[in-house]
C-alpha positions in Angstrom: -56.8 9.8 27.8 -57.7 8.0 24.6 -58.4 11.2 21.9 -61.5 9.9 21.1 -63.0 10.0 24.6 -62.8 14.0 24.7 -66.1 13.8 22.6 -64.7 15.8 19.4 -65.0 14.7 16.0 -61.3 14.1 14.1 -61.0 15.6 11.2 -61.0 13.5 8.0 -57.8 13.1 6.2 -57.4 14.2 2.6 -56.4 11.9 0.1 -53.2 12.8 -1.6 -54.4 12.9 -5.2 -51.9 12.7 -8.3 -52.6 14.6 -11.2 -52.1 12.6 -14.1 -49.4 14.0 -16.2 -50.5 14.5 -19.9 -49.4 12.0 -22.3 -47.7 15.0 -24.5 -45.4 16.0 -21.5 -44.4 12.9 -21.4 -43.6 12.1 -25.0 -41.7 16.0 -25.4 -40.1 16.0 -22.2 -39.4 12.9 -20.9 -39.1 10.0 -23.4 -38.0 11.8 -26.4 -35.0 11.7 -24.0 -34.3 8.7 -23.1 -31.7 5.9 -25.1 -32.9 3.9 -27.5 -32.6 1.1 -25.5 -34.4 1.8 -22.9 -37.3 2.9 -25.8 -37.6 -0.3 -27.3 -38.4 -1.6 -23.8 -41.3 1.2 -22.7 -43.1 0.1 -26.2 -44.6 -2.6 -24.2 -45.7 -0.7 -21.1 -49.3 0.4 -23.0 -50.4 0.6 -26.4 -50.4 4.6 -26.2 -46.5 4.8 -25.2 -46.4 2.0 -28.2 -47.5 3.9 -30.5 -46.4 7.3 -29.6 -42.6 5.6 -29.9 -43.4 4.7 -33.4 -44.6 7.6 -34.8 -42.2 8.9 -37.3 -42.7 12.7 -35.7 -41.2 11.2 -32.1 -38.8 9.5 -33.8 -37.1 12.2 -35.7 -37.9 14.5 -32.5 -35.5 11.7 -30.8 -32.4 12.0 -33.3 -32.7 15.8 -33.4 -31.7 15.3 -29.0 -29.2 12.8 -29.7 -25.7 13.7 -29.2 -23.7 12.8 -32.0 -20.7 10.3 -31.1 -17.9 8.2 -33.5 -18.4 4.9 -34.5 -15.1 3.0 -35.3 -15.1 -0.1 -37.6 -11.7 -2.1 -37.3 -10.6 -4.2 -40.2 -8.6 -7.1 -38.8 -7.3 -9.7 -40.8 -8.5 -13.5 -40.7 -8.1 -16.7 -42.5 -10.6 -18.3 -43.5 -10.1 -22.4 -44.8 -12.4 -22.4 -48.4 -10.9 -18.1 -49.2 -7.4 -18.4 -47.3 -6.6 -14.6 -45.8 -9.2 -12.1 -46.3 -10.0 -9.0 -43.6 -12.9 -9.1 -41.8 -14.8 -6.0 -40.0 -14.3 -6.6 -35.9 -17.2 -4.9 -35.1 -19.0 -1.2 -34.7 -17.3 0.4 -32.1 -18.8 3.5 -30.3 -15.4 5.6 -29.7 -15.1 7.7 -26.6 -12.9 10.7 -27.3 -12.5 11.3 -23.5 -9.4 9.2 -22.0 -9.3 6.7 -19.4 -7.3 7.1 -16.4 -4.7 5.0 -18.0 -4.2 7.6 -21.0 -5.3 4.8 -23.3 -8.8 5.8 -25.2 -11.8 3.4 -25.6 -14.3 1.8 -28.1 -17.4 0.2 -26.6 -19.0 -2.6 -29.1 -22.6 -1.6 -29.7 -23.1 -4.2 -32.9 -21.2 -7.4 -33.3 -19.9 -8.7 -36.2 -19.5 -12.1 -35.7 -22.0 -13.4 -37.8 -21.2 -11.4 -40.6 -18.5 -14.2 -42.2 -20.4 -12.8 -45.8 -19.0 -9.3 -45.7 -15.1 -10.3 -46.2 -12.5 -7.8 -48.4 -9.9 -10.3 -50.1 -7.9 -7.1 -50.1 -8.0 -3.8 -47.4 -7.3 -1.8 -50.3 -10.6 -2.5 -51.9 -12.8 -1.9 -48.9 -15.4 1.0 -49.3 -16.1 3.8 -46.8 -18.5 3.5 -44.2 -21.7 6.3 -44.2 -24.0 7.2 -41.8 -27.3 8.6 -41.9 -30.1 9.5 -39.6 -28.7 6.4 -37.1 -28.4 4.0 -39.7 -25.3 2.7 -41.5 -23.8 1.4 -45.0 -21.3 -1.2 -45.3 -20.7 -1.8 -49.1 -18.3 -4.4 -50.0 -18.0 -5.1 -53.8 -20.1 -8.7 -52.9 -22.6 -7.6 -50.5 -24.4 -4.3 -49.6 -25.9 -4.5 -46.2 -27.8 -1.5 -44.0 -28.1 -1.5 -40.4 -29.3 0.5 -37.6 -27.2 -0.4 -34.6 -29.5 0.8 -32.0 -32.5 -1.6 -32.9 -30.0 -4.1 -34.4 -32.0 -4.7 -37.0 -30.4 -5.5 -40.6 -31.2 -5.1 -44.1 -29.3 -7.0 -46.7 -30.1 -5.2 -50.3 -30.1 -7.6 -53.2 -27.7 -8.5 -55.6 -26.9 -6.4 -59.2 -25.1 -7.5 -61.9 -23.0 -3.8 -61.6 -21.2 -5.6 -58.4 -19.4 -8.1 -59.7 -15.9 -6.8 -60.5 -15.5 -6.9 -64.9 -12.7 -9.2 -65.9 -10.3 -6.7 -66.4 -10.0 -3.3 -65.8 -7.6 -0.1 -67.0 -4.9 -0.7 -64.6 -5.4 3.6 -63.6 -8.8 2.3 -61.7 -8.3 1.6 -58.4 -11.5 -0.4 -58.3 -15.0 -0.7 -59.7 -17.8 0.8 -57.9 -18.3 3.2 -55.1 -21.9 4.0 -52.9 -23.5 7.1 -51.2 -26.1 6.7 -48.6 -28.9 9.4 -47.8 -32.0 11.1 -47.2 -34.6 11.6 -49.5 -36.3 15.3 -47.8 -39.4 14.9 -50.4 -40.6 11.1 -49.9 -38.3 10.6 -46.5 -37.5 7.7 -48.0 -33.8 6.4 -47.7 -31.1 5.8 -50.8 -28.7 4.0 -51.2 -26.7 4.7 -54.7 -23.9 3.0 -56.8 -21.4 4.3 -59.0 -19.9 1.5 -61.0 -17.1 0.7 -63.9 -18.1 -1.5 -67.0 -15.7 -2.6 -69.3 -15.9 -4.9 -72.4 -14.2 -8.2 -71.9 -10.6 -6.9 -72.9 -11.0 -3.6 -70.3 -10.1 -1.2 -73.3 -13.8 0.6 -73.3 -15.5 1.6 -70.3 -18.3 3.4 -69.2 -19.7 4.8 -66.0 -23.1 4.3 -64.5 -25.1 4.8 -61.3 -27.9 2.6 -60.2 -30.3 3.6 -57.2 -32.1 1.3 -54.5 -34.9 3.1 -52.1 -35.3 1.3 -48.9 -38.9 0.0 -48.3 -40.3 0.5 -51.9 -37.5 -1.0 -54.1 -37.1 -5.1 -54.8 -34.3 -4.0 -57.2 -31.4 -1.9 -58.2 -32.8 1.0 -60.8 -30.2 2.2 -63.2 -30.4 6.5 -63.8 -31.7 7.5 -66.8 -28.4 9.3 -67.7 -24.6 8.4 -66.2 -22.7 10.3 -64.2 -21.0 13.3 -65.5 -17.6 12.5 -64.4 -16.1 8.9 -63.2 -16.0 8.7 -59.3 -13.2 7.6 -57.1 -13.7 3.7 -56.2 -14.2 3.3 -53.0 -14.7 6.5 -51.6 -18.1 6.9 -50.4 -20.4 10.2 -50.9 -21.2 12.7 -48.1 -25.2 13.2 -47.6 -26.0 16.8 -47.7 -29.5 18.6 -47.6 -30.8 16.0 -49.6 -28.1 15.5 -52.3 -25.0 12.9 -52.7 -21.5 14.5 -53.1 -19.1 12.0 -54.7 -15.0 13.0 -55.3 -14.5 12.6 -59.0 -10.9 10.7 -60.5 -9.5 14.1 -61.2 -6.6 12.0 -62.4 -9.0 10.4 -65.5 -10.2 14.3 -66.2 -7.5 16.7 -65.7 -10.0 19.6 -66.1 -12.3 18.3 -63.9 -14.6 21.2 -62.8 -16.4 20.5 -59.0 -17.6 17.3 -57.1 -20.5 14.9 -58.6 -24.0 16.0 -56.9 -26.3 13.6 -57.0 -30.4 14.7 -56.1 -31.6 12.1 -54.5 -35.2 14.0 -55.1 -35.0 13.7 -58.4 -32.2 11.7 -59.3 -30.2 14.5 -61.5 -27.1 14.7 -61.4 -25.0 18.1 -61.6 -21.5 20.0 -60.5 -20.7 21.7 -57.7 -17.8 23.5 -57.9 -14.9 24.4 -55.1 -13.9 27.6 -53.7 -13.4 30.0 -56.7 -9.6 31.0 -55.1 -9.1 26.8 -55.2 -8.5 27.3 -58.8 -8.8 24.2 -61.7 -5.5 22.5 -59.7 -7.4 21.6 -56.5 -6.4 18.1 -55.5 -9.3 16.6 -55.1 -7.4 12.7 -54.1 -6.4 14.9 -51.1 -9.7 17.3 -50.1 -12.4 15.6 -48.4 -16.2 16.3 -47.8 -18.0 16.4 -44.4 -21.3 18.0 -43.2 -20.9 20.2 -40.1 -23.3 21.0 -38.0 -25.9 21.5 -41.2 -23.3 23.1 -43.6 -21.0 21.3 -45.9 -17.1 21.4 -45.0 -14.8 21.0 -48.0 -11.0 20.4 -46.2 -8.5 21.4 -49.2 -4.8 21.2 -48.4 -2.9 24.1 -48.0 0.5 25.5 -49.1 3.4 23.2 -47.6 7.1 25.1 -46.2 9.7 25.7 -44.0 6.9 26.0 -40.9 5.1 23.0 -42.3 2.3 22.3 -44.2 -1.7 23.3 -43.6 -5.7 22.1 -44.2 -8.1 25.0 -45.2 -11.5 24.8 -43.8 -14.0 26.0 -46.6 -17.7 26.1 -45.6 -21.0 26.6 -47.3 -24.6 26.5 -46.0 -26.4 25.7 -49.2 -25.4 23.9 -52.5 -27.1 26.8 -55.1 -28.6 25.7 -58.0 -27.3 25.4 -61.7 -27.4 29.1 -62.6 -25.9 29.9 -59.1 -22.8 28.5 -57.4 -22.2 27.6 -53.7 -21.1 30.4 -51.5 -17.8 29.2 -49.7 -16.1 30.8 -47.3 -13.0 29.9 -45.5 -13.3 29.3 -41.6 -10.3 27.8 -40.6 -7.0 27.2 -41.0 -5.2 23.8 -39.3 -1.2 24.3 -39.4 0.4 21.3 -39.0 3.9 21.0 -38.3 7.5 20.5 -40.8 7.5 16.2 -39.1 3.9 15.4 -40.5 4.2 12.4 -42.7 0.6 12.4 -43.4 -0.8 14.5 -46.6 -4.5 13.3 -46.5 -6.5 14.1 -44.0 -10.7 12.9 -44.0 -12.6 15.8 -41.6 -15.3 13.4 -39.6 -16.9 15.7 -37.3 -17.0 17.9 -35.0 -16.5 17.3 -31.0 -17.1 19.5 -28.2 -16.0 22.1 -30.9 -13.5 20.5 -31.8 -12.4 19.4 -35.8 -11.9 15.6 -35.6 -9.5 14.0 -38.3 -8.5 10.8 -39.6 -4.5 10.4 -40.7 -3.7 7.5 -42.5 -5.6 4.7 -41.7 -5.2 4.4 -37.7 -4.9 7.5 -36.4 -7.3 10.6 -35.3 -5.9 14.1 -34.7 -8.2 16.2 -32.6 -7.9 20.4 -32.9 -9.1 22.9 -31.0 -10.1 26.5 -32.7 -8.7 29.9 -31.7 -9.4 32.6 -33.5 -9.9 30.9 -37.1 -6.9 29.1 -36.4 -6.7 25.1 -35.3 -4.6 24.1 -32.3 -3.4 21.0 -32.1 -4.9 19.2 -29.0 -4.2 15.4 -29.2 -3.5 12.7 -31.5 -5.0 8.7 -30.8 -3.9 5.5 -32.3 -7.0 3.5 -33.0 -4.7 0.4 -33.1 -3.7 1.2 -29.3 -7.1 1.6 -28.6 -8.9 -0.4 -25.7 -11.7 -2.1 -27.6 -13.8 -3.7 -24.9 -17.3 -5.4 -25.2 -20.2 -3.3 -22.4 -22.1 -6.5 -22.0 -19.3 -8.7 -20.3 -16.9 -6.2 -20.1 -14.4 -8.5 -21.9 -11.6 -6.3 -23.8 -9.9 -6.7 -27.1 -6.7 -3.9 -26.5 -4.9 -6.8 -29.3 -6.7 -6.8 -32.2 -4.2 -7.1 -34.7 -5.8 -4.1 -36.9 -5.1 -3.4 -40.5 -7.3 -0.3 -41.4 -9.8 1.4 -39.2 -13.1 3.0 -40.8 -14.5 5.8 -39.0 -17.8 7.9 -39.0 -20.2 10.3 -37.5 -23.2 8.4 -35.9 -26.2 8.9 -33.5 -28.4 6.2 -32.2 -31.9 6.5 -33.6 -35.3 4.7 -33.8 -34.9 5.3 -37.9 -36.9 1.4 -38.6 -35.7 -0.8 -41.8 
């Protein structure tokens, strides 16, 4: 019998209603997690996701969730018919520390350099450091200054200063003539980039120092600081961004009584001294210490005594710079032994991985250390020139790149605009 024929009534049935999911859920909890990639596509979904996606609180919301990753720059060398041989940069590689089946580790290409044919180094020796802040990237060369954010590929080329060009001649004790720092301004948020630089008179016997300032956004030109820095800075090695200031290495070899690394405000644009470890004494070698933030304190890797057992890298650490009247408060954390066969001396400290200190030796090789109880354990060693360079997009690989020098920094994608 049909069910309507019985005479009863059926009940209605409900309509399944969705609430709607507030738009702050799904900013906090849902998109503030999501790639960047995927981001920049949801901007066009409605104007409410658009704008919530631009909004300088979700975007540093986003980089605060980020995981922080290795970005690999290989220098390869290439010949070019008007310059002859120069070395070119091969692309931004995003390095994963974690091995393939093979044993052979990876670098996915996340910003092609193809087009760059304007950033060449006539010589490897004279290419500058790499930084990183907040998802975007400096690459100085002496001819051109460029800032990118590889995520959003979008690219910033800064303008020309008379400071770049190399002076005729120079003291043949400098290296080079100009070194860069790249950070955060915490007052104005606003961006820096900074430039030490050389100038010499025409025969190279007189030279001063000087530093010259470009803020991202607001700037059309390079502003030279009202007073030079207090001690010359090694060419070529680039600053390390902490809390707001610029921390360059000073040419110890120039000053023998050299006193503490070059801080640079970037709030202010003063310049002052911050001095190593007290038990570091005056004959820290500073060619062979290196700078990194960790984790939001400042790292200062100074080598250790060398023997019989080998040689080893002390781990200082501070949370806070101090002020003039008050020094940083070091403290050592770590102590990474390496063995008698280690041809390297320098080692740069680049991060820190799944707690684990991340090093570059020489110019093609990280060394990875685990910690045990304040001491570093050697876990693995990688030959960036071994490594499988491969392209996500078509999956093609470039495992041959014949690679001269390999740059390497900390880096976390980011909506950070230009």
């Amino acid at each position: 019998m049909h069910p309507s024929s019985s005479g009863k009534k059926e009940p209605k049935k409900s309509k399944l209603v969705t609430p709607d999911v507030p738009h702050e859920l799904i900013a906090t909890q849902i998109l503030v997690h999501l790639p960047v990639r995927s981001l920049l596509r949801f901007r066009c979904v409605c104007k409410s996701w658009h704008h919530t996606i631009d909004n300088d609180y979700f975007i540093q919301a986003h980089l605060r969730v980020r995981n922080l990753s290795l970005l690999v720059a290989p220098l390869i060398k290439n010949t070019n018919d008007d310059r002859g041989e120069e070395f070119i940069i091969a692309g931004l590689h995003r390095w994963d520390h974690k091995r393939n089946p093979g044993g052979a580790a990876a670098a996915t290409l996340i910003h092609d350099m193809a087009d760059y044919d304007h950033l060449p180094f006539p010589d490897k020796r004279n290419a500058h450091d790499l930084a990183h802040c907040d998802g975007l990237v400096l690459l100085p060369t002496d001819a051109k200054v460029i800032v990118l954010n590889p995520a959003t590929r979008r690219v910033l080329t800064l303008p020309s200063s008379p400071h770049s060009v190399r002076p005729p001649r120079l003291p043949a004790h400098i290296r080079g003539h100009q070194a860069f720092g790249f950070g955060h301004d915490l007052r104005s948020s606003a961006y820096k980039v900074a430039r030490f630089f050389y100038r010499c008179d025409k025969d190279g016997y007189h030279c001063t120092t000087g530093m010259e300032v470009f803020t991202l956004k607001t700037d059309k030109h390079w502003r030279e600081t009202a007073v030079p820095p207090p001690y010359p800075v090694m060419a070529g090695r680039t600053a390390t961004f902490f809390k707001g200031s610029l921390l360059w290495t000073a040419q110890a070899s120039l000053l023998p009584n050299t006193q503490g690394f070059i801080r640079f405000n970037l709030e202010d644009e003063s310049f002052s001294i911050t001095p190593p470890p007290p038990t570091c004494g005056p004959g820290l070698d500073y060619a062979a210490s290196s700078l990194a933030e960790l984790r939001g304190e400042l790292c200062l890797c100074v080598p250790g005594q060398r023997g019989a057992d080998g040689s080893s890298l002390e781990m200082w650490m501070c949370a806070d710079l101090g002020t003039n009247d008050e020094a940083p408060r070091w403290h050592r954390r770590y102590i990474i032994r390496f063995a008698p066969f280690c041809r390297w001396r320098y080692f740069r400290l680049i991060s820190m991985l799944d707690e684990e200190p991340v090093f570059q030796a020489g110019s093609d090789h990280l060394v990875l250390y685990g910690i045990q109880n304040g001491d570093g354990v050697f876990n693995d060693m990688v030959s960036l020139k071994d490594t499988m360079y491969q392209n996500a997009d078509n999956d093609s690989k470039h495992s041959h790149m014949l690679v001269e020098y390999i740059d390497v920094i900390p880096y976390v994608e980011s909506l950070v605009p230009l």
